[in-house]
N, C-alpha and C positions, 0 to 999 in steps of 0.2 A: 125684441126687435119689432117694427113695427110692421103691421101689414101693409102688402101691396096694394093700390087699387086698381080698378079695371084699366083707368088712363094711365094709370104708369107703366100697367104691363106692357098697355096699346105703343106706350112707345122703347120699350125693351128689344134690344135685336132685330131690329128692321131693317129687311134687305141686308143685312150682315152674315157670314160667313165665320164659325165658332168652333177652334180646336181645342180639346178638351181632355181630360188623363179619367181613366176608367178604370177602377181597382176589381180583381177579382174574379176576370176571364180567365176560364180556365181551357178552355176549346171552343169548336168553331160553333157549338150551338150557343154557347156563352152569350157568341159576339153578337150571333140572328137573334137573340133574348133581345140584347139591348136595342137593337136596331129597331125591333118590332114595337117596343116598347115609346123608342121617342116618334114614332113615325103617325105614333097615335096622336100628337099636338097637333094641334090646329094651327096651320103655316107652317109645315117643315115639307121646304121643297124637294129637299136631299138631305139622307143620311148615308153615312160609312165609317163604320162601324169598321177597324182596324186590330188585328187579334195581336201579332206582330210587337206595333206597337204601343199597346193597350191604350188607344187614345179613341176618340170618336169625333165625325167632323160632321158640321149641319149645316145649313143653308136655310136660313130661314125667308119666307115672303114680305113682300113690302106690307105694311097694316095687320101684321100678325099679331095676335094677341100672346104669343109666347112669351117668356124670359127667361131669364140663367139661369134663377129659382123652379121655373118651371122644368127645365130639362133637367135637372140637378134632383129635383123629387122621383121625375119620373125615372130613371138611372136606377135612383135607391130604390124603390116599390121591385123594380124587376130584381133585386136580388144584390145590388151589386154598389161599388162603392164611387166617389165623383172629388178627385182631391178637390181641397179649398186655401187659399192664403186670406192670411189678415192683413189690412192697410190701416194704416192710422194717420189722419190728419188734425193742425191745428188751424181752425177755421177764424176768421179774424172780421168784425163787421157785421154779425148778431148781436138783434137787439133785443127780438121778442122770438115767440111762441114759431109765430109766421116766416120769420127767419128761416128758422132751422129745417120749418118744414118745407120751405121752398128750395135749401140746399139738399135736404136730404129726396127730395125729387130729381130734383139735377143728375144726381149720383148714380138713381135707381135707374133713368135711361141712358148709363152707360154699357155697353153690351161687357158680357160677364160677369157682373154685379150680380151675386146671389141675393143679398142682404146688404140693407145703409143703416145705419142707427149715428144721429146727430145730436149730440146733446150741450145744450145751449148754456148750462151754467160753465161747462168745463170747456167750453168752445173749441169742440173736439168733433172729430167725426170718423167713424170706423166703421169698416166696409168688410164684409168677405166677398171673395172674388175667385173666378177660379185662374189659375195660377196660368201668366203669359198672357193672359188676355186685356189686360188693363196696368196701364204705365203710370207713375207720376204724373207726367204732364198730362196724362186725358183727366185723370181726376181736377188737379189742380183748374186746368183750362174751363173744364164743366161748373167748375163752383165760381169763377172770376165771371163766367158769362150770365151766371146767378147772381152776378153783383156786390160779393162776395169775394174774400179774397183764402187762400191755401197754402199751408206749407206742414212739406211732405215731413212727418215722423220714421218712415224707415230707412234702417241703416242700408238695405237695397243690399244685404249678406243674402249667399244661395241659399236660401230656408228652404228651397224646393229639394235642395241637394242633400242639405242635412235629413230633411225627413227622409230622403230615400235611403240613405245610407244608414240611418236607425231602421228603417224596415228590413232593409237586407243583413246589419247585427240580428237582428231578431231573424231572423227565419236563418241564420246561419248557429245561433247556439239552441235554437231548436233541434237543427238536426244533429248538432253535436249532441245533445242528451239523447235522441230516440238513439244514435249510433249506438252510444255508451250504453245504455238498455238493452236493444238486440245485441250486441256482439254475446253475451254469454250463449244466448240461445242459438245461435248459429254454430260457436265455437264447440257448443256438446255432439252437432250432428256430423261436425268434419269428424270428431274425434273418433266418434262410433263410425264412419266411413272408411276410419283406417283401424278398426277392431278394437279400440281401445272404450271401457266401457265407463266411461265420466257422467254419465244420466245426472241431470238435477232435478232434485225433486219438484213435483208438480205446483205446489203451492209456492215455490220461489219464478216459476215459470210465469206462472199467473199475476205475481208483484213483479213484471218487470216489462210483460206485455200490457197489461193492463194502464198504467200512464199515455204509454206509447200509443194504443188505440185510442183512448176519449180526452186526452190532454196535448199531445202532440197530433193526435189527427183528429182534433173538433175544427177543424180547418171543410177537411173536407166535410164533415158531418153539414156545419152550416152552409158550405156551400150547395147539400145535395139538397138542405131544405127550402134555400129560398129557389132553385129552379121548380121543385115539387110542387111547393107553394104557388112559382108561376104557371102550374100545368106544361113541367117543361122536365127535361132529363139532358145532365149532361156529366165529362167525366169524375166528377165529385157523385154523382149517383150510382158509377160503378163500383169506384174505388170503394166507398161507404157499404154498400151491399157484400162485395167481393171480401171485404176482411173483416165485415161485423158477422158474417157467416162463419167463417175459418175459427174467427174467436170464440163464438157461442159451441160450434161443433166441439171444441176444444172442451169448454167449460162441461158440456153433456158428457162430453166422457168422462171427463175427471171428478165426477159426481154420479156417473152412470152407478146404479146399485152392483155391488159387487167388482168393481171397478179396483178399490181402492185405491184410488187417484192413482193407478196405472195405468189408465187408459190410451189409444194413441191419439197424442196431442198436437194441433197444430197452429199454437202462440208463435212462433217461430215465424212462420208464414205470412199471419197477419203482420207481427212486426217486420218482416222486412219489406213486405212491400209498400206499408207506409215510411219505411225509412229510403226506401229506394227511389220511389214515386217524389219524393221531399226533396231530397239530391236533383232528381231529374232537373224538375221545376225550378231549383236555385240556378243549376247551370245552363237551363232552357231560359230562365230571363236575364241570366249574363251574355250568354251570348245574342239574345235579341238586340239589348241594350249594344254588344258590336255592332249588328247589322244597322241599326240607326246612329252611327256616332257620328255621321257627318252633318245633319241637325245639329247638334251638339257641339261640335267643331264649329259652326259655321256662327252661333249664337256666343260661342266662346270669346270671339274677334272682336262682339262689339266691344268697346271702353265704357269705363263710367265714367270717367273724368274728364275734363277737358281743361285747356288754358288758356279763360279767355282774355284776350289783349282790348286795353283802352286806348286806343289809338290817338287818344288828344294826350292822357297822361305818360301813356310807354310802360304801365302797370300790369302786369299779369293778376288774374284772380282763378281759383281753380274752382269749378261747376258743376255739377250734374250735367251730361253730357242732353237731358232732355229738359236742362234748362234754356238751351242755345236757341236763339232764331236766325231766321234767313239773315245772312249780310252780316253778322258778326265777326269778328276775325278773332283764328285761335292759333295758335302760337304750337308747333309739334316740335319738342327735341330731338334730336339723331337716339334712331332706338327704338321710338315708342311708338305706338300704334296710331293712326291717323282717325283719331273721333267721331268725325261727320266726313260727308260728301260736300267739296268744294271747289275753288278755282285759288289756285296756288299766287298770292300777291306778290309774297318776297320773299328770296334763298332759292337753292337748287339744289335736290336732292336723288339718288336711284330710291324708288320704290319697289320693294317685295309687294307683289299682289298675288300671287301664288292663289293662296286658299282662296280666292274671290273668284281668280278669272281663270286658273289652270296654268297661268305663267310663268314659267321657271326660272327667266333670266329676270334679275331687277330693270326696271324701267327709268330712266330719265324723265323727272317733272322740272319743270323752270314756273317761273313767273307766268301765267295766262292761260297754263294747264290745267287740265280738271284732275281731281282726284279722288277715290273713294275710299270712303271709312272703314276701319280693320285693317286698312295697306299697313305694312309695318316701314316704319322711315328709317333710312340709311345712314349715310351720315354726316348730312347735312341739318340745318335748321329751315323749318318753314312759316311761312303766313300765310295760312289760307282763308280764304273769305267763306264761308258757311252759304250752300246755295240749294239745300236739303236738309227736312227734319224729319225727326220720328219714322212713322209709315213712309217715308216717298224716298228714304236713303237707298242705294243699290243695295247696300247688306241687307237692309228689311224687304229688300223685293225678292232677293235670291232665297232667305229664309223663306218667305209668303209661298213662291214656287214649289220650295220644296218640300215645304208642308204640304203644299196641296195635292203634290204628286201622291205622299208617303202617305196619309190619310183616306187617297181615292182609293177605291176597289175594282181591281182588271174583271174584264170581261168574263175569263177562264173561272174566276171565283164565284158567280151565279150559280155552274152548276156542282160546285163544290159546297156551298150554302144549302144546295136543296140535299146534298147525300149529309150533311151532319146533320141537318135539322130532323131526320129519320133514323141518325146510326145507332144512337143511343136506346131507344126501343128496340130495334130490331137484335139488337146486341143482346139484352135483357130477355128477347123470346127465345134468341137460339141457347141463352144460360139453362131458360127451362126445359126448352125442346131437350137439350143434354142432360139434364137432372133427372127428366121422365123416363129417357132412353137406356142409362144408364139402370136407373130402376127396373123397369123392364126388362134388360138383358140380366139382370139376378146379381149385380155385382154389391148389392146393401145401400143405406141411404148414406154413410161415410166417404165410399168412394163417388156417388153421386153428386154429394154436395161438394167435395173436393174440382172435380171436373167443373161441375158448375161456376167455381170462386175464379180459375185458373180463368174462363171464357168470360167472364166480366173485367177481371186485373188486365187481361192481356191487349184486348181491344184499346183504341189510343184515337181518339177525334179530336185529340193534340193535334195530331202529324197531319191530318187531313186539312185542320183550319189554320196551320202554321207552312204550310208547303208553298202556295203562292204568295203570300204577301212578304215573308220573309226575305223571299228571293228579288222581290219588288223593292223592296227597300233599302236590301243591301246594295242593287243594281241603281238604284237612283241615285244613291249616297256615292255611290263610286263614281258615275256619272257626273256628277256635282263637282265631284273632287279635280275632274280632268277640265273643267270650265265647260260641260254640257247638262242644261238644264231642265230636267223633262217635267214640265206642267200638270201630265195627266197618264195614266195608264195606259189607256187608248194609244196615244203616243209610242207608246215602248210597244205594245201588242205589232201594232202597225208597222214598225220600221224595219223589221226583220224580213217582213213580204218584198221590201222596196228594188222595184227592178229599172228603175230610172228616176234621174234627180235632173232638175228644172233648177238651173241660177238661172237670179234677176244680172246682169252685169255692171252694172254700176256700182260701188260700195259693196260686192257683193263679191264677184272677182278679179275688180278693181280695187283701188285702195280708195276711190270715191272723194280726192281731193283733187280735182282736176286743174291745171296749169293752163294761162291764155300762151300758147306759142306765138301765134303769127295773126297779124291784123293784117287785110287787103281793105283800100279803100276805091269806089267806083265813082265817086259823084267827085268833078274837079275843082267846086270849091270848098274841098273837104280833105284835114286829115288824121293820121291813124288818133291824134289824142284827144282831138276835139267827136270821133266815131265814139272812140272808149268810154268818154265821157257821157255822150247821150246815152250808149246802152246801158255802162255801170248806174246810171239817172233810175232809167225804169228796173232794170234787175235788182236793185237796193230793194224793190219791195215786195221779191222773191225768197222763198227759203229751197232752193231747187241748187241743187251741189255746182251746175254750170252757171248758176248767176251767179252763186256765192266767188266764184274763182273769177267772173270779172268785176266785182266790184274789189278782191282783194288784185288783181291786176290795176288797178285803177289808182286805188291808195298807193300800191310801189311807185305809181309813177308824180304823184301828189296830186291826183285829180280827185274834186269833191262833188261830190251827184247833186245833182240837180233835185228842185221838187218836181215830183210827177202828178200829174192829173189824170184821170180818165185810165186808174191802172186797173188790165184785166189779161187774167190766165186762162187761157186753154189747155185742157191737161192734157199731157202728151204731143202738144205742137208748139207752145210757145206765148208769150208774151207781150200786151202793148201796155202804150199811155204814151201821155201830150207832155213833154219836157222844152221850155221856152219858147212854147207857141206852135211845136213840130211835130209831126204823130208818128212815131216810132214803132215802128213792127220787129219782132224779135222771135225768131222761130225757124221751124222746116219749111220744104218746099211749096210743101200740101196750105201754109197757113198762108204765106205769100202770094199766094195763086186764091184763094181763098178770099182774097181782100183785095184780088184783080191787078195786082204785083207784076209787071215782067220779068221774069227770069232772066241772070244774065245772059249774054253771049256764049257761044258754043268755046270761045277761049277761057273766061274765066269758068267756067262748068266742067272743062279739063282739067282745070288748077285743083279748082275744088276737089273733084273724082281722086289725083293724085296723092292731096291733104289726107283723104278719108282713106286712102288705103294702106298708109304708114301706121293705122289705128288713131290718129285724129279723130274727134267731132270738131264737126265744123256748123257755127249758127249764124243764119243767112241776117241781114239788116236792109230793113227799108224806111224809108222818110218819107213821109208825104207822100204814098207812094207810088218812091221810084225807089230800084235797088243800092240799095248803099254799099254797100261793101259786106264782110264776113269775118269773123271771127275762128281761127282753129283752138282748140285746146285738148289738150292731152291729160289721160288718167292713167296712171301707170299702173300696171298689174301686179295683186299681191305677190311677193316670192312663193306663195304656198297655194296658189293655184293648181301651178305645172303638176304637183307631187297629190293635189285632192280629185283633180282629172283621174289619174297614173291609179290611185289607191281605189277609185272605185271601179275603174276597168276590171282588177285586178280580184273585185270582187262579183265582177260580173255584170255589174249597174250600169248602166247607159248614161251620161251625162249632155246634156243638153241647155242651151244659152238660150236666152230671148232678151233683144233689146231696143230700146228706142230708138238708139242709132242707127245710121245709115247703113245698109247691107254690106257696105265696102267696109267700113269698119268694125261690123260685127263678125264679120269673115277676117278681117287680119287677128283680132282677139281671137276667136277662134280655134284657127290654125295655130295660133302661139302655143297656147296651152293645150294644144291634143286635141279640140273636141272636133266629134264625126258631125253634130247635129246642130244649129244655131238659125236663129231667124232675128232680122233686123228688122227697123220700121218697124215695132209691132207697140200698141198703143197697152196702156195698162190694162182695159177693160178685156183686150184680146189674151192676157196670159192667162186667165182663170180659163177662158176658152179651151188654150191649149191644154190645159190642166184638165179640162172635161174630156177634150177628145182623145186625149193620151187611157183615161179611163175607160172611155167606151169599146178602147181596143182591147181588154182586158191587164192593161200594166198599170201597176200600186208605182203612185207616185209622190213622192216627197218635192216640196216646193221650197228654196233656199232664197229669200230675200230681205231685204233692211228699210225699206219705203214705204209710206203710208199707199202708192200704188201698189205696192206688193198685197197687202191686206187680204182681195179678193181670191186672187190665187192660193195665196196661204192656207186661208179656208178652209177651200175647195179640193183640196191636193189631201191624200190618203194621210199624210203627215206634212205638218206645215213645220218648217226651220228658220227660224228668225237672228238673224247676226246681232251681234248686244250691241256692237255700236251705232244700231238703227234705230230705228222710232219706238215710242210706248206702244201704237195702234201697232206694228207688226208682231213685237215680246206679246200683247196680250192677245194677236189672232194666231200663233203658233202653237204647236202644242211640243215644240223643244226648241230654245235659246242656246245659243252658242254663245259664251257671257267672251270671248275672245273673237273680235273681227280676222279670221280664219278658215277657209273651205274648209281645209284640211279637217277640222273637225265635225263634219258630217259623214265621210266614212266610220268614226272613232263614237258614232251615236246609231248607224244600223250596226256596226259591231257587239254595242253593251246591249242593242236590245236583242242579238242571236244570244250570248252569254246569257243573258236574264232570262230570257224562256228556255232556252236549254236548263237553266238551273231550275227552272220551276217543274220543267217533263221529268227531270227526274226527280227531284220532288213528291211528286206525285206520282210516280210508281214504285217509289219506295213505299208511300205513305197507304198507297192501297195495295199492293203488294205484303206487306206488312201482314196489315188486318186478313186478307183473303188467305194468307199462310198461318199466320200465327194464331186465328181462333178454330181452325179446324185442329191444327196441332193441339191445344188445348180442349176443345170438345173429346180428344179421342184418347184423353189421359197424357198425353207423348210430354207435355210440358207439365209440369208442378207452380203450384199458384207463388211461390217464392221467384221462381225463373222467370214466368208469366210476368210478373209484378217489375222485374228486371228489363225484362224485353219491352214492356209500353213506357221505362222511364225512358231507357235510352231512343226509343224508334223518335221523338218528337226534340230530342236532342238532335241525333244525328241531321235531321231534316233540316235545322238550323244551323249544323256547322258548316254543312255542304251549299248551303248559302252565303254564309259569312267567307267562301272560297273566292267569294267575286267583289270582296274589298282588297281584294291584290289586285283586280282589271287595271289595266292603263292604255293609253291609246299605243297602237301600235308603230313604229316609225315609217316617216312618211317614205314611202316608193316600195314598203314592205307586200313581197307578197302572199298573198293569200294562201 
């Protein structure tokens, strides 16, 4: 393959963000190996480094010199392994030398690209890559933009899946042969426990532990050599020491002069706790693999197929689903999964979106609907128009979230990083500390070394580096599954503190489609449709949810907007421009008054107060001006307000409104739904304010909104909540998405993060409870290295099944209390 050069590398992984599968952690110092390890490239803004689930996530800087190549070597040098897949292309449109080497450029600055080799007679080109990181269409796309044209050679079968699945054949008839090896030596010591005298002789003891030690456990052997090799120790350095001890003690005796291989032997010993330790480890990475299977599920949903429709012929053609582009239209049968994100043209159908958004009841789509990819269709037929590819679909963004959640490292895990990156030495001093002591107190160097094997086997910096992130991932995956989306650690850390929640009230615990009720006209040679007309004129060039509702008031009525001139937005008062020569002010009172506007009369200012306190907005209208008349319009409040009020009271949390409306109408909202705390008139710049001052009084607050004015507060707020049917700038300043426009699910997101740190406290005093009981018990003889070897399989088992308890979570029902 050919080498890289400097410019290629320069443009490898920039400003990209790279998840990645890591073979061969075996504990928490594993992970700081590799962490330390990539942190040595030049441009790696952020690593994390995930024991859990043995992946690693990077961050690299804009103009780094890094590549996939480069993280991928440095990986291996620390010890450890970096899966890879093969892609294969037929390259079409080479003529020479230059050719190939300008596609096989192309190629090398696609991030994940380990290796390209392009070869020009066979007009081929084949890539290793590391696996998820690179699709068809980015390859193909990179080569067409080389001038060049692509078409994909794999069958796109789970190779990822089969290799894992030959891994886990293999390390499962491994342990069936060490099983079938120990059981004799086991089966002699029950026998003689119950008087019966079956001894077998030593040289069959020796043919049977002897595989089991350097053939079934060169696992741990190389793994203790390449941390040694990195000036590092981890639990491959105990186990290896703890049962090559046991075995050799063995071997001396049954050669000891005078002995005649009747010495007491301890094959036994060492073979079980490599057989034991082996077991652990298979069912410590099955059940990890539960705590991540919502990853899994979620990548499961997408389709590879699609149907796409020729709309001049009425032909259906079936596609790679990362063949499609914007505006194509694909054709779903009742049944099958919905391919892409799009706008529904023709049929009506109930969609299952469950696994996407946490929705349990099928949903009604028609003609004009949006929809998104993995829905499963009901049983209807559709035509949807494709208005999402690749990267930018909702399933690629919930996946994206939820890797980045599952990849990052909580806070709590720092100082669990610094106690494994030390446990494994200090494990080893107190082995000798008790080998000397032991000595010393006159008990022979047999029972010494014995003690000694037992306080190396029994210690587990398993459990230590598997205690929080386990419980992280299972918690997010479960999270995920109820349609709540946690971004980042920090997020979950934070939300358990949370003693008051901030809604934005628009779209937030409104339904954010608001209705024109009532038109008032002032001016007498004016009326209500020729009013509608000028405002629908200039709010046409709004994306603000009240002008959207009177331009669609406008069309019910068959009024067509006008062209506006001179159009401009004040944010948070309102809106002008020049519509047939007329200058149109559209806003509150503050922007009327503003612009030297007379308010009207103390009668219409009655009407108005009246409009606004039924929960009306009401937007004032001036012309040239003078006051025109007003608009009321109504947003109707989610049904699951009243009940996300109700459920956080009931947890203790204060709940609190702020909105741009008028004070009369933030106060009848309100009062509807329960709350004590609300302020109206408040401009978007002022909610981050509130956000600040709520913290200065010492209360963690979560900030719940769907607006690109929300943004700020988001922030700023101890935990930012962003509703899914709001904006990209809100989903990307949160750090948890609610993928269902729903309060109700913000109680049901400080709930999983009590559950998740609850599960990780104990967690962790299992995992140091464990060690601070079980190596003095074995310093002091009390356990046997076969026990010993028992206790540290199961301690980092257990730690992950007591995690996997919170893939049962679900939100709790709404009015439930506490």
């Amino acid at each position: 393959m050919n080498e890289m050069t400097a410019s290629d590398r320069q443009q490898g992984l920039q400003g990209r963000d790279l998840n990645f599968e890591v073979g061969g952690m075996t504990c928490a110092s594993c992970a700081g190996r590799v962490e330390k390890a990539l942190k040595k490239l030049d441009g790696i803004e952020e690593v994390d480094v995930n024991l859990a689930m043995n992946s690693a996530h990077i961050r690299l800087a804009e103009d780094t010199p890094a590549h996939a190549n480069d993280v991928a070597a440095a990986v291996r040098k620390a010890g450890y392994d970096v899966a890879e897949e093969k892609l294969a292309f037929d390259i079409d449109g080479m003529t020479c030398a230059s050719c190939s080497g300008r596609v096989e450029k192309a190629l090398l600055k696609l991030p994940g690209v380990v290796s390209a080799t392009v070869n020009l007679a066979m007009e081929r080109a084949d890539l290793v890559v590391l696996p998820g990181t690179v699709s068809d269409r980015q390859v193909v796309q990179a080569v067409e933009k080389a001038g060049y044209h692509a078409v994909s050679r794999n069958t796109k079968q789970s190779r990822d899946d089969a290799e894992n699945n030959r891994r886990k054949d293999y390390a499962v008839w491994w342990l069936v042969a060490s099983i079938i090896l120990t059981t004799p030596l086991v089966a002699q010591m029950i026998w003689m426990s119950f008087g019966v005298d079956l001894h077998i002789p030593a040289w069959v003891e020796l043919a049977l532990a002897t595989p089991v030690q350097f053939v079934i456990g060169s696992r741990f052997y190389r793994g203790a050599w390449s941390a040694l090799r990195n000036r590092a120790a981890n639990m491959d350095v105990l186990v290896s020491l703890g049962t090559t001890a046991a075995y050799f003690l063995s071997l001396y005796n049954m050669f000891q002069p005078g002995s005649n291989g009747e010495g007491h032997l301890y094959f036994e010993a060492s073979a079980v706790i490599i057989t034991l330790i082996l077991g652990g480890k298979i069912m410590e990475e099955r059940a990890k693999r539960g705590a991540s299977a919502a990853i899994r599920e979620l990548m499961a949903l997408r389709p590879r197929k699609a149907r796409r429709l020729n709309t001049e012929t009425g032909e259906e053609t079936e596609v790679s689903v990362d063949d499609l582009q914007i505006n194509d239209i694909v054709r779903v049968r009742p049944g099958e999964k919905l391919p892409i994100d799009g706008v529904v043209t023709s049929g009506e159908s109930e969609i299952d979106e469950s696994l996407i958004t946490g929705e349990t009841r099928p949903v009604l789509r028609k003609a004009g609907d949006d929809v998104v990819g993995g829905a499963v269709n009901g049983t209807g037929r559709l035509e949807i128009r494709v208005n999402a590819v690749g990267e930018d679909t909702t399933l690629s963004r919930i996946i994206r979230l939820v890797e980045q959640a599952q990849t990052g490292k909580a806070p709590v895990q720092q100082m669990v990083d610094k106690v494994a990156a030390i446990f494994v030495p200090i494990i080893i001093v107190v082995a000798l500390v008790t080998l000397g002591g032991w000595l010393v107190a006159g008990y022979g160097l047999e029972a010494a070394i014995v003690a000694a094997v037992s306080v190396l086997v029994i210690a587990c910096p398993c459990a230590l580096g598997l205690a929080t992130p386990t419980a992280l991932v299972a918690g997010t995956g479960a999270a995920a599954r109820s349609g709540i989306l946690i971004r980042n650690f920090e997020a979950l850390e934070q939300a358990h503190n949370v003693d008051a929640v901030i809604f934005d009230k628009t779209g937030t615990l409104t339904e954010g489609v608001p209705t024109v009720t009532d038109i008032a006209v002032a001016l007498p040679d004016q009326d209500e449709k020729e009013l509608l007309r000028l405002v629908a004129s200039v709010q046409a060039a709004s994306e603000h949810p009240l002008a959207q509702a009177v331009v669609r008031a406008a069309g019910d009525r068959g009024l067509k907007p006008a062209h506006v001139d001179d159009f401009k937005s004040t944010t948070g008062a309102g809106v002008s421009g020049t519509v047939d020569g007329h200058t149109i002010l559209i806003g509150t009172e503050d922007l009327l008054q503003g612009q030297n506007v007379a308010l009207p009369d103390a009668e219409v200012t009655d009407k108005i107060r009246q409009v606004e306190q039924t929960g009306c907005t009401v937007v004032l209208v001036a012309m040239d001006g003078r006051f025109a008349g007003y608009l009321a319009l109504e947003d109707k409040i989610r049904e699951s307000a009243i009940a996300a009020v109700a459920d956080l009271k009931a947890r203790g949390v204060d709940s609190i409104m702020l909105s741009g409306d008028a004070e009369d109408v933030a106060t009848h909202v309100a009062k509807l739904i329960g709350m004590k705390s609300w302020r109206g008139r408040i401009r978007p710049q002022d909610k981050a304010r509130e956000v600040e001052k709520l913290r200065k009084e010492g209360r963690h607050v979560a900030m719940v909104g769907d607006g690109i004015n929300d943004a700020p507060a988001l922030a700023a707020a101890d935990v930012g909540i962003a509703m899914g049917g709001g904006t990209d700038v809100a989903m990307e300043t949160a750090g948890i998405t609610l993928m269902r426009s729903d309060p109700a699910l913000v109680a049901g997101a400080i709930d999983i993060s009590i559950a998740t740190r609850r599960k990780i406290t104990q967690n962790l005093f299992w995992a140091f409870g464990y060690n601070v009981i079980g190596v003095p018990l074995a310093a002091f003889g009390i356990l046997s290295p076969a026990i010993a070897g028992a206790a540290m399989a199961l301690s980092s088992v257990s730690v992950v099944a007591n995690s996997l308890t919170l893939r049962s979570w679900k939100i709790r029902k709404k009015g439930a209390e506490k």
